[in-house]
Kinemage of the C-alpha trace (Angstrom):
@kinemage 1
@onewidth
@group {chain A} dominant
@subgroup {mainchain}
@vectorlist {calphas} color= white
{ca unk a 1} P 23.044 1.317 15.810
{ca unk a 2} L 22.544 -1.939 14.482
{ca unk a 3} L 19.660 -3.475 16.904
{ca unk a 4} L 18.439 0.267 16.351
{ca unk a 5} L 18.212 -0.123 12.348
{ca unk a 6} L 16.754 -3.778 13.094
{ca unk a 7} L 14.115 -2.529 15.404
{ca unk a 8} L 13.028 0.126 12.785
{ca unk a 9} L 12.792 -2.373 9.480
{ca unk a 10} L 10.920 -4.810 12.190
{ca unk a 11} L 8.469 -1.976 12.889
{ca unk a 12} L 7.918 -1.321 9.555
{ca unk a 13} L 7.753 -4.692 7.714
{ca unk a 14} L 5.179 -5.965 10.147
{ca unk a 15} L 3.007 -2.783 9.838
{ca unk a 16} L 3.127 -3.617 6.200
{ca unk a 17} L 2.315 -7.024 6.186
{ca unk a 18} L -0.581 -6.420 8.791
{ca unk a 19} L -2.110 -3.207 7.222
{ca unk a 20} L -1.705 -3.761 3.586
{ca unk a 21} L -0.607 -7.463 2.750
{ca unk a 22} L 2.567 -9.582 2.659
{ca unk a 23} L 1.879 -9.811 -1.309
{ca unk a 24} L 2.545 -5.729 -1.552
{ca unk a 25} L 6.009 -6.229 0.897
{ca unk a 26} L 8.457 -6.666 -2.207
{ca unk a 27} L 6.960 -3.005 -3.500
{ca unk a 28} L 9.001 -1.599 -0.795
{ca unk a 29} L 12.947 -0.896 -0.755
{ca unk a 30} L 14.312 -0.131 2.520
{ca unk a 31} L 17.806 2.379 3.261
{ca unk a 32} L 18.666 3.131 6.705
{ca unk a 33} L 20.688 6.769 7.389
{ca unk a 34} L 22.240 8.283 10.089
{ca unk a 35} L 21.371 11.961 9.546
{ca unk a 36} L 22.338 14.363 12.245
{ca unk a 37} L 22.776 11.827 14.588
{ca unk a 38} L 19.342 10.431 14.011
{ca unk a 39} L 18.458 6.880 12.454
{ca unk a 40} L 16.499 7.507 9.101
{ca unk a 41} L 14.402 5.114 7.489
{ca unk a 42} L 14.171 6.068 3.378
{ca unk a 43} L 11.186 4.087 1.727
{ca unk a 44} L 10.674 3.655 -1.764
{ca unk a 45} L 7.340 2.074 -3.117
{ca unk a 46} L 7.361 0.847 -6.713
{ca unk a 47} L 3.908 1.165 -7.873
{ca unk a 48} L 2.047 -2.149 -7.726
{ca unk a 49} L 0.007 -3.348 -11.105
{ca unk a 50} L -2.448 -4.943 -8.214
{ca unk a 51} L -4.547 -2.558 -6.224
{ca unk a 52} L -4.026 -2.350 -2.295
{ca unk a 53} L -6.277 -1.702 0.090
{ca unk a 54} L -5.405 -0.735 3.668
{ca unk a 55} L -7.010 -2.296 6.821
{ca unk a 56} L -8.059 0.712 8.894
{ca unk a 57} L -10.168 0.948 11.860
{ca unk a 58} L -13.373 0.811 9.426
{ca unk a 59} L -12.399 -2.101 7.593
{ca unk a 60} L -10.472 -1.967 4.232
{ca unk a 61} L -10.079 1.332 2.829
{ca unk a 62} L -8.666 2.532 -0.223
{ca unk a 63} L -6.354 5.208 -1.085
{ca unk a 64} L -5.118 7.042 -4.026
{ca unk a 65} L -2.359 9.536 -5.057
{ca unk a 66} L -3.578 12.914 -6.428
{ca unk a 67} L -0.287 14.896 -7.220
{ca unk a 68} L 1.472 15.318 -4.090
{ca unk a 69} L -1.571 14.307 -1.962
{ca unk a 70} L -3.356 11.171 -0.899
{ca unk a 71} L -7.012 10.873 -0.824
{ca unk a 72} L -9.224 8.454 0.501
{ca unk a 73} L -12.015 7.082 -1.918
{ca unk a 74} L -15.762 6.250 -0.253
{ca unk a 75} L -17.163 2.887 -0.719
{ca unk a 76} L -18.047 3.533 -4.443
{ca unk a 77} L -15.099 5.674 -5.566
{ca unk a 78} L -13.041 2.186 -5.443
{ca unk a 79} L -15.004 0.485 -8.035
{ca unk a 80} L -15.154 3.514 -10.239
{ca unk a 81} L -11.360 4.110 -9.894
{ca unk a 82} L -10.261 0.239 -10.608
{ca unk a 83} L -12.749 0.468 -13.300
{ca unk a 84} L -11.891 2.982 -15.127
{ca unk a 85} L -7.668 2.759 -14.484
{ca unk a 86} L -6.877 -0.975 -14.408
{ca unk a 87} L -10.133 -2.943 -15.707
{ca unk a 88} L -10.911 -1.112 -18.943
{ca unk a 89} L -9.823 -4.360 -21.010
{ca unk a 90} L -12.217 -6.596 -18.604
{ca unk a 91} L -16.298 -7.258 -18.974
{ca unk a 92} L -17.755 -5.701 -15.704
{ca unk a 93} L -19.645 -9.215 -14.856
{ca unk a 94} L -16.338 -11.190 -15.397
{ca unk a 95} L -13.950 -9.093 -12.916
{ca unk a 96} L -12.900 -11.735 -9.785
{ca unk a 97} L -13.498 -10.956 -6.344
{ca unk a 98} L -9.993 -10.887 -5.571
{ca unk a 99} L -9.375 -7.849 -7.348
{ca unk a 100} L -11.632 -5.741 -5.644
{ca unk a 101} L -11.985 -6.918 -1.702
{ca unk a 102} L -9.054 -8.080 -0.023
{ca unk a 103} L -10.318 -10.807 2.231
């Protein structure tokens, strides 16, 4: 089970790093299960003061939870959501780059 439980955290450590950023890997805590016979991968996310952004098939996209859903945001929404939940405190004309594209 071993190279099994290796195989998975592999799997899911490089999608991680590849599709959202090595920076966001230490949100994640890891717990492998045998349930029913089957390996079992639990995730937990901590929620990140940083927004990510997730490298899709059209470029960066950005995601956010609604209750028990998650919804994409169009190339505006982004801004409007940062804005209004993280950059409140921060002139408009001063926010960095950094914060809003991943590049």
């Amino acid at each position: 089970m071993r190279d099994s439980e290796d195989l998975v955290l592999n799997m899911l450590s490089s999608l991680v790093i590849d599709k959202i950023g090595v920076e966001f890997s230490n949100q994640l805590e890891t717990q492998i299960e045998l349930v029913n016979g089957l390996i079992i991968c639990v995730v937990n996310v901590s929620k990140s003061t940083n927004p990510a952004f997730l490298s899709g098939t059209g470029g960066s996209e950005f995601f956010v939870r609604v209750f028990n859903t998650s919804r994409q945001l169009d190339s505006e929404q982004p801004m409007n959501y940062l804005w209004h939940s993280h950059l409140r405190n921060t002139a408009r004309g001063d926010i960095d780059g950094q914060i809003i594209s991943r590049k």
